[in-house]
N, C-alpha and C positions, 0 to 999 in steps of 0.2 A: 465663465461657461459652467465652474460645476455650479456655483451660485444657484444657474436657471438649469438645474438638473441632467448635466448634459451627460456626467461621469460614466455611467454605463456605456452611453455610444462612444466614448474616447475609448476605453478598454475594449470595445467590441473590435471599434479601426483597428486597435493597437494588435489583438489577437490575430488579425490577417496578416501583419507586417511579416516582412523574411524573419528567422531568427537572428541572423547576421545580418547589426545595422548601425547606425551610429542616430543616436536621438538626441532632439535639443529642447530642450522645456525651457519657456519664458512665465515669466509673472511677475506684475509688477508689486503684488504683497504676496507673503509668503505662509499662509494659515495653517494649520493641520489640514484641513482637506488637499491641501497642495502637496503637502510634506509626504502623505498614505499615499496618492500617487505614484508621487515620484519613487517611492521605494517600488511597487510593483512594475512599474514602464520604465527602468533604467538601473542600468547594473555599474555597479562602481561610480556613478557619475562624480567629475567636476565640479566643482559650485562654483562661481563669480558670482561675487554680491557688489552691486554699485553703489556706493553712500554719493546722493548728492548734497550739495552744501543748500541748507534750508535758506528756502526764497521769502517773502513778506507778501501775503495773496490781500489784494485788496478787496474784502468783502465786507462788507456792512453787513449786521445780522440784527431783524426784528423780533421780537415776539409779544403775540398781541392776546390777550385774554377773552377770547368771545363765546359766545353763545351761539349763536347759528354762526355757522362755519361757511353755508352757501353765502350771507349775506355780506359778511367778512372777506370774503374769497371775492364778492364784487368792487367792494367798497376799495378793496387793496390794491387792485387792477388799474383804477378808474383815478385810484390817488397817486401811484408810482409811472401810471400812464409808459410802458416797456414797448419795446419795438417787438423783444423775442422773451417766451414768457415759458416757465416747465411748473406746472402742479405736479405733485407729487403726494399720492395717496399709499395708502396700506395694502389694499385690495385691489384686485382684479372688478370687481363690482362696484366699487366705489367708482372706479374710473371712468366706469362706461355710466354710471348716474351724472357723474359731473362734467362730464361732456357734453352730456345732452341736455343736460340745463343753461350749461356756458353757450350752446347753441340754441337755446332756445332767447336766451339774451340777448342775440347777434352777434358774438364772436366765433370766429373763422377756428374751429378748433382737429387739434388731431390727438388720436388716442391710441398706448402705447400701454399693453398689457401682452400677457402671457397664450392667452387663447387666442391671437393671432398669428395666425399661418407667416413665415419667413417672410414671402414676397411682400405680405402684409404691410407688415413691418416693417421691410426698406420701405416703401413707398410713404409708408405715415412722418418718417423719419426726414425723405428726402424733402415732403411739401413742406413739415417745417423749416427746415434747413433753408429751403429756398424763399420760406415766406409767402407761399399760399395758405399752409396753415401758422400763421402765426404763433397759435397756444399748443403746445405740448400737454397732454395730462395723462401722467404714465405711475407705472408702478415702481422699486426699484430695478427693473428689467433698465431703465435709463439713467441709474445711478452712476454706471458703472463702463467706462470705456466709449462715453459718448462725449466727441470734443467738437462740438457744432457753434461757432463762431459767431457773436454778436447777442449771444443768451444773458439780457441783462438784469435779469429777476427770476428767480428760486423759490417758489412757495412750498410750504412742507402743511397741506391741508391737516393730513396726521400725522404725530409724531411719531419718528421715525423708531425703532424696535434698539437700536443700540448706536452708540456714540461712531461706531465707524460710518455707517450707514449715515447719518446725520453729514458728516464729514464729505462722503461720495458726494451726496445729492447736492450741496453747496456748492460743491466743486465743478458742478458746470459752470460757473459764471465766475467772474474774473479770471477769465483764462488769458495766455499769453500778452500778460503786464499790464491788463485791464480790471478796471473795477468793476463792482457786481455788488445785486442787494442779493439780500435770503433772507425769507418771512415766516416764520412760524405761527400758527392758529393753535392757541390750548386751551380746552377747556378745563372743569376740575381736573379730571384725570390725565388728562394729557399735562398740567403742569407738574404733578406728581413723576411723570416720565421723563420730562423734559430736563426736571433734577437729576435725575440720575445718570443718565445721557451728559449733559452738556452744564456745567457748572458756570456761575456767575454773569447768567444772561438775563438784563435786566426784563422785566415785563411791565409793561403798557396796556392802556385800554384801548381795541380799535379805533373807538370815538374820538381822536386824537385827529385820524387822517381827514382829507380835505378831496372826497371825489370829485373826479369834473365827469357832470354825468351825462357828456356828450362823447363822452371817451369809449369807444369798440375800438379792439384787436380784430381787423380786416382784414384779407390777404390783397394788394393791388394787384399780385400776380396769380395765375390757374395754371395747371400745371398738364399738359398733353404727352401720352405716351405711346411711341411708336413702336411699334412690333419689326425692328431692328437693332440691333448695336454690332460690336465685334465680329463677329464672325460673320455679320454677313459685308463686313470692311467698312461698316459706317461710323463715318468721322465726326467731331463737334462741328468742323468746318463743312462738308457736307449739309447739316441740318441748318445751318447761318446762311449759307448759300441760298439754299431753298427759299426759306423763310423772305431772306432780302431781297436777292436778284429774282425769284418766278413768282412771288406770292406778293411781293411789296411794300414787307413789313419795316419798316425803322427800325435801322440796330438798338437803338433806347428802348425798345420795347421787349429786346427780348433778353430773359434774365438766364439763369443758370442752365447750361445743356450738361446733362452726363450720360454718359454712354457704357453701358454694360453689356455684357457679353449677348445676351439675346435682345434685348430693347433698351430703348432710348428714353429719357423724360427729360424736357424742356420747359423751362418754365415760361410764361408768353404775359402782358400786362394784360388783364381785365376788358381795356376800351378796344384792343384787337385783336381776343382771343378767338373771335367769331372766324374772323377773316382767316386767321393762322391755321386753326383745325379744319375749315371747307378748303382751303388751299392744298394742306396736308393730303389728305383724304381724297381729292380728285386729281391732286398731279401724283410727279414720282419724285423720289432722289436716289441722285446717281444712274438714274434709269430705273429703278427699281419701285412696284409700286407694293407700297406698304399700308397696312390696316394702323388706323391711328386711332387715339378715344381719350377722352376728358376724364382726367381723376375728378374725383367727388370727394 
């Protein structure tokens, strides 16, 4: 959180608190900017530090010498052929360029920067997660605390500004005792960086890989969100009900529901998404008739 600037408003919350209180601060690395906090928001505090005993992360790591970075960035895709895929650029501008080119190629993509608004943000998040948008292309805003399951390839479009950061972005994939690649693109100056950063990484020419260039990252599922969840008591079972028993959908068709406090998102297969969201939309659940709409 302070990474993406957030330390002001933590001090502002903190400033409203009773004076008499008991505070607990977590982190899972422990930097200077952690350490200036913790002195101003906790008086005397405790420390527990927890060593875990080091695991063996199975990641395979590339890094490929090219010159067009867009063409690399296809070629890589199309040769490792990944179910669940995260670019990872520098910028905020960059992200929203290669997104819109990755979609201009036919891949089903979501994008994960800074200038998007919170709700934004879950929703880009959850269609990956669920596999509507299969490609992730984010900044390090997705380095860091994002443990999204089945992530079997890591590209690092640019190289990343410092060895921990490199480390993060990796570190989506081969998660919980799976294996995972990571790809690097450098050009001159990114291998000058990459030195410095990340020692004794061999490097390759892209022209190495082998695209199959019938290969797009597609989402088979679309993802519909209801203007319901908690509070107004709507259950996952609830939305399954609907879906099966009044609408007539096959349970194999319908992928991940989650349910948050104000609305819902389901993910629904492509061949009857049609039928799900005019079912939605002119019946009710639980009684209750709710506004539903097709993420994009």
């Amino acid at each position: 959180m302070l990474d993406m600037g957030f330390a002001d408003d933590i001090l502002k919350l903190v400033s409203n608190l009773p004076k008499q209180r008991q505070s607990l601060l977590f982190s899972a690395t422990y930097p200077e900017k952690i350490d200036k906090l913790t002195s101003i928001i906790l008086k005397n505090p405790i420390k527990v530090n927890l060593q875990n005993s080091e695991t063996k992360v199975d990641i395979e790591e590339f890094v490929y010498s090219v010159e067009d970075k867009d063409k690399a960035l296809l070629t890589t895709l199309k040769h490792f052929q990944p179910s669940l895929a995260i670019v990872f650029c520098n910028t905020k501008v960059k992200t929203v360029e290669v997104s819109n080119w990755l979609n201009e190629k036919g891949f089903d993509v979501a994008t994960l920067n800074g200038d998007l608004e919170q709700y934004e943000r879950q929703e880009m998040l959850l269609q990956f997660a669920n596999g509507s948008l299969p490609l992730l292309v984010a900044t390090d805003l997705a380095s860091r605390g994002l443990d999204i399951e089945g992530v079997d390839l890591i590209i690092n479009y640019d190289v990343p500004m410092k060895e921990e950061d490199y480390t993060h972005r990796i570190g989506r994939t081969g998660r919980a005792n799976k294996s995972g690649l990571a790809v690097t693109f450098c050009d001159e100056y990114g291998l000058r960086k990459l030195s410095e950063i990340k020692l004794n990484l061999k490097v390759d020419s892209i022209d190495i890989l082998q695209p199959n260039k019938n290969f797009y990252m597609q989402g088979e599922v679309a993802t519909l969100c209801i203007d319901g969840g908690k509070k107004k008591k709507i259950r996952a079972g609830d939305i399954l009900g609907t879906l099966c028993k009044d609408i007539g959908i096959d349970n194999k068709h319908i992928g991940k529901i989650n349910v948050y406090a104000t609305h819902t998102y389901v993910a629904i297969n492509k061949s009857v998404i049609k039928k799900a969201f005019n079912g939605l939309k002119n019946g009710k659940i639980k009684g209750k008739k709710l506004r539903v709409w097709w993420l994009n």
